[in-house]
N, C-alpha and C positions, 0 to 999 in steps of 0.2 A: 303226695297230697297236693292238689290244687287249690290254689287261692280261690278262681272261680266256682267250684263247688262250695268253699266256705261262702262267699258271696252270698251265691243264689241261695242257701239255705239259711243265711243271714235274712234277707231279702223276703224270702216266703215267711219269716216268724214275723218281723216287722210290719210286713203288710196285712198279713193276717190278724194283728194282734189292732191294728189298726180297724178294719173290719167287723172285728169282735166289738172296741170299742160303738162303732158307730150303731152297729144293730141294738148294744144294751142300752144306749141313748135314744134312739126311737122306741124301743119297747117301755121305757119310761116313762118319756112323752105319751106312748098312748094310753096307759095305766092314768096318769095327771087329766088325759084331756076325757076319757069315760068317768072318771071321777066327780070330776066340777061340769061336764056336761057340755064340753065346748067342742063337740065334734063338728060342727057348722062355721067355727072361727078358726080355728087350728087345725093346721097338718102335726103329723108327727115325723114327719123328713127331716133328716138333718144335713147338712149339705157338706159336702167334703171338707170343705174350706176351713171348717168350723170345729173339725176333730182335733185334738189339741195333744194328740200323740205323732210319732212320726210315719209318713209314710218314704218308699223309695223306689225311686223312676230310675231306669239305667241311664237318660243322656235329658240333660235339659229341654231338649226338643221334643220329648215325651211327656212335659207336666205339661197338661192340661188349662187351661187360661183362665177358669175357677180358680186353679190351685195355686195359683202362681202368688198370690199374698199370703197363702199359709207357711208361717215360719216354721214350720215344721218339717215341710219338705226335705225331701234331701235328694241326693243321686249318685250313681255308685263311684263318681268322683271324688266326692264328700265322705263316704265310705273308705275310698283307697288312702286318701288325704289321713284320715282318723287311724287307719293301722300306722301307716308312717311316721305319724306325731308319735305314736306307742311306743315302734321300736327305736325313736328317740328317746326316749325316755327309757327303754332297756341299755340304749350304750349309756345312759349316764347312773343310771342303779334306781332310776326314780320308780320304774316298772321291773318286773321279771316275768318272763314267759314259763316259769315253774312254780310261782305262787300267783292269787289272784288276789288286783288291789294294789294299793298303791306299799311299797317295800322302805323306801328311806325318802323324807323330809326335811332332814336338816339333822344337825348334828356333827359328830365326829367320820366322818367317812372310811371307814377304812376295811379288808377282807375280814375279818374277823366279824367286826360288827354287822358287814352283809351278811355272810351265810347265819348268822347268829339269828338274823331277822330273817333267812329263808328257813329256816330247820323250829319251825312251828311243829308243833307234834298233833295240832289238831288237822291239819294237812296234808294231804298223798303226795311229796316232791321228790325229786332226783336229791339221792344222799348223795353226802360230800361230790359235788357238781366238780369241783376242782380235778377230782381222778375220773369224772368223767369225757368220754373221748368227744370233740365236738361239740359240748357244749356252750352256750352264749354267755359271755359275760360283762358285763359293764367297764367302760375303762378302767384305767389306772389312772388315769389321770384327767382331771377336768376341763379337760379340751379335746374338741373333734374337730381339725380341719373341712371347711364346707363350702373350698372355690367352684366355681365351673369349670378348671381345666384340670387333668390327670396326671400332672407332677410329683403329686404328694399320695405316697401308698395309705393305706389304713383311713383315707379320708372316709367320710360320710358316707357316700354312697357304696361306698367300699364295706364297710361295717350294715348297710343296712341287706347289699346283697349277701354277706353270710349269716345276716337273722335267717332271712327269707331260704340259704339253705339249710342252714342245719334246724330251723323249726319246722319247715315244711319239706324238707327232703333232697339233696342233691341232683336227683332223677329227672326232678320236676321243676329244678332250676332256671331253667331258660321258657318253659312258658307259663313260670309264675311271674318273669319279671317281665316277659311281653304284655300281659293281661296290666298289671300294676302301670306299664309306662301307656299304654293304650286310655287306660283310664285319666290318666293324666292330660295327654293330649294326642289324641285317636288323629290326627292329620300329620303327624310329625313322619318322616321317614328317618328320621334321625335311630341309632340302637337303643335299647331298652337302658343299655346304663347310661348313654348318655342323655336320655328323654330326664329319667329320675334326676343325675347330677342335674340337670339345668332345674330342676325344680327344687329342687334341694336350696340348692347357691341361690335364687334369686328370687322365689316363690314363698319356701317354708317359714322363715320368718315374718313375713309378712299375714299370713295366715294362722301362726299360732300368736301375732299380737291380737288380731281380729278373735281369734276362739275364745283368748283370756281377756278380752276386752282392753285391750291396753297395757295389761300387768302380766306381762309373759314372764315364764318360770324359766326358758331356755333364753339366753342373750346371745345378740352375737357380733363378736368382735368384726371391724370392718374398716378397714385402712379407707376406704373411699371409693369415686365414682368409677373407679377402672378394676374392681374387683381384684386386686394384688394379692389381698389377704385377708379370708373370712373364715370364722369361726366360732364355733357355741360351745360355749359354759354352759351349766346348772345350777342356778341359782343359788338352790341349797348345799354346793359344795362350795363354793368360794371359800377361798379365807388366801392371807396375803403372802400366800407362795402361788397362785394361779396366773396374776399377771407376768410374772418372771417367768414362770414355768410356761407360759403361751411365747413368750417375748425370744426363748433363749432355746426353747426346743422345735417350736414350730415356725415362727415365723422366720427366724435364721436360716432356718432349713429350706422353706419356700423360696428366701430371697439366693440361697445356695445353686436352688434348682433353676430360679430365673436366670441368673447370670450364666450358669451353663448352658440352657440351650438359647441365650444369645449366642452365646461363642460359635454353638450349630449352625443357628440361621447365618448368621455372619458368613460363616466359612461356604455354608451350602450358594447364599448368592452370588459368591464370588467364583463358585465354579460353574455352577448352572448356565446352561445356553439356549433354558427354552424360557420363553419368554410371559408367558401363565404361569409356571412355577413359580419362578423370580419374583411377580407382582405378589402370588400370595404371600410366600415368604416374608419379603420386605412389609407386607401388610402384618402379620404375625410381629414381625421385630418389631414393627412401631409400638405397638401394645406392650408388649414387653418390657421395652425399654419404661414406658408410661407406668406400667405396674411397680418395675424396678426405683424410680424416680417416690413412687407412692408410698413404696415398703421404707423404705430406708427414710423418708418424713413419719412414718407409721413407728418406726422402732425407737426414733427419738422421744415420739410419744410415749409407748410401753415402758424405757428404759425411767422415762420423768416420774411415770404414773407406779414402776414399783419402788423408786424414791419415795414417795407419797405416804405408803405403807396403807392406804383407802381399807378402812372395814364398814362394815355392812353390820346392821341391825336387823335379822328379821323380821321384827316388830312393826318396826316402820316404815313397811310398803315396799311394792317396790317402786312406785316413783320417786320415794326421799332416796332409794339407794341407788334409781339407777343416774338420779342428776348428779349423784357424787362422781362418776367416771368421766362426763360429758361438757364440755367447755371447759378446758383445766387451765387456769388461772384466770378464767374470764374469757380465754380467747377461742372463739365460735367456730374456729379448723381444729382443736386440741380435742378430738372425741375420741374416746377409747370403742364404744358400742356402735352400734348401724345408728344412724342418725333418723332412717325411717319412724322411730318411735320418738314420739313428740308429747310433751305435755304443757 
């Protein structure tokens, strides 16, 4: 199953439905204007701009310069963008690819209570999904590692390539994710998982504070400017075994795997005798070392913050809940979350 065929046929209902819209608004307009008799004063054209459904262009350089103030717009980037936020929302239980609609909001998290809310009887799904082979399911736990480098197995991109096979097919695995990272950024010569990793890590958050205006459902932890250690929660899973369980399973882990391949690059400079290797190496260890220096300020944080024992009210937004992580005791370097989101 290709993504592109979903596209395109995505693509043709939207446009057309678009289409549709504008014709039964000029057929209106002209029924109003033989009515009242204002054929000499009024067109009945409506101008693209002005349709207030969506329409979709494959690349920005195909809207039109009419079109370009209609918020409506969209383009198959904004398209690949919106699956990805989805199958976010599949690894954390908020979506399932076997019921449609939103699946858990808040509450008690746990398997029983998922498939209890997938096994609706007014719906055609995959019984007991658990015995089934390949199926997708939502973490275990309320954290998905989401750096730009490939240290840490089951990360992000790692999870969103096996949506992408086991919902659309193994077969068609490698030019579904070509098509997805093309869409992303069609100039990269970079591989298709490492186009999406890089959008993932330093792109997706920023883009689903923008979609939620501010009040993003996904958070994500973020040691700081040298990308050490990043990762997203669910809002609606938190409760206060998550920052321990981020602090003690993941970030450890990360800081495990930096310090080992220092010890690589380390060893590799010191035997190497070509003189390009060496400089990149040595470039890599800098970073490294910088991430290493970041985590371990990073885990003093985590270690203070599940001190704290911080809960959450749903109730009260998420800007009262997310300034409870963010400056902690006053001091403007003590953030638990991406600092990106500001209020």
């Amino acid at each position: 199953m290709l993504i592109r065929d979903k596209y395109e046929n995505y693509k043709n209902e939207v446009n057309a439905r678009f289409d549709q819209l504008k014709k039964n608004e000029e057929e209106l307009n002209k029924i109003f204007i033989e009515i009242y008799g204002l054929q000499d004063e009024l067109t009945p054209n409506v101008a693209d701009k002005d349709i207030t459904v969506a329409k979709i262009y494959d690349k920005k350089e195909d809207i039109p310069e009419e079109m370009k103030s209609n918020i409506y717009v969209r383009t198959k980037q904004d398209v690949i963008k919106d699956l990805i936020s989805y199958i976010v929302g599949c690894v954390f239980g908020r979506y399932s690819p076997y019921k449609e609609g939103l699946i858990f909001a808040g509450g008690d998290f746990n398997w029983d209570n998922y498939f209890n809310l997938l096994n609706n009887p007014d719906v055609s799904i995959v019984k007991n999904i658990k015995t089934v082979r390949n199926a997708f399911l939502p973490n275990d736990e309320n954290c998905i590692v989401n750096t730009d480098n490939d240290y840490v197995e089951f990360s992000l991109v790692d999870r969103v390539v096996e949506f992408i096979s086991v919902i659309f097919g193994q077969s068609s695995l490698e030019e579904n994710l070509r098509f997805i990272a093309n869409a992303l950024d069609e100039k990269s010569n970079d591989t298709p998982r490492n186009v999406i990793r890089e959008y993932l890590a330093n792109d997706f958050f920023k883009d689903h504070c923008k979609k939620y205006q501010n009040r993003p459902i996904y958070w994500q932890f973020d040691s700081g400017k040298y990308g050490g250690f990043r990762a997203l929660m669910y809002l609606h899973r938190y409760d206060l075994n998550t920052i321990p369980t981020v602090r003690l399973s993941y970030l450890h882990d990360i800081q495990w795997k930096y310090e080992h391949e220092k010890d690589r690059l380390e060893q590799f400079i010191e035997k190497s005798n070509i003189t390009a290797e060496k400089a990149k190496a040595k470039k890599e260890l800098d970073l490294i070392n910088k991430q290493i220096l970041e985590c371990k300020a990073y885990d003093e944080i985590l270690n203070h913050a599940s001190n704290m024992n911080i809960q959450i009210d749903l109730d009260d937004g998420v800007k009262v809940n997310y300034q409870k992580f963010q400056k902690l005791d006053g001091d403007k370097d003590k953030n638990i979350f991406s600092t990106y989101l500001k209020f």
